[in-house]
C-alpha positions, 0 to 999 in steps of 0.5 A: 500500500505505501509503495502505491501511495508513493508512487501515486503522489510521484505521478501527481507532481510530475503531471500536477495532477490534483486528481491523484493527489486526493486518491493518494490522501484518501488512500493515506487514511487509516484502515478503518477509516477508508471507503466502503462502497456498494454496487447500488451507490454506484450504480446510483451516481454513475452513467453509462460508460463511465470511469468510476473510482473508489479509494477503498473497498468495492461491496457486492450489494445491489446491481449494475444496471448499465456499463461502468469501468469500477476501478478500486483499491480492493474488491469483494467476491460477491462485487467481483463476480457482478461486474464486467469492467474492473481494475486496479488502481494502479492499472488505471495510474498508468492508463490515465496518468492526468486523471481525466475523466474519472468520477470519485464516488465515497 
């Protein structure tokens, strides 16, 4: 976790991206304290073909009812078995380095 946090704030400051730098703080935060998300929360707040990052946990509760690219720090079995597009957040550092794009849900 350190080791992607580090490199996470390395890439913020080399494209001067506050994008990266939020995902690197919220992943800076004590265990407890990091986000757990539901399916149906994203499902709730996202759009059709959209980029959907959470700095924690994904949970399998609920359904998606339309294409979303869930990228996140951890998945549960329950979530990894209910979604069709999903990676790391690492992946997804090297794929999209400024950030662009990307909604944040918590």
């Amino acid at each position: 976790m350190k080791e992607l946090i580090k490199e996470i704030r390395t890439v913020a400051i080399k494209e001067k991206s506050d994008f990266w730098k939020r995902i690197a703080d919220e992943l800076d935060r004590p265990t407890r304290a990091r986000r757990n998300v539901n399916l149906n929360r994203i499902n709730k707040y996202s759009k059709e073909n959209e980029t959907i990052i959470v700095p924690g946990k994904v949970l399998g509760t609920g359904e998606l009812d339309h294409n979303v690219h869930v990228v996140a720090f951890n998945f549960s079995e329950a979530a990894i078995s209910k979604i069709k597009s999903k990676m790391t957040i690492k992946e997804l550092l090297h794929k999209n380095p400024k950030g662009k794009d990307v909604r944040i849900i918590g």
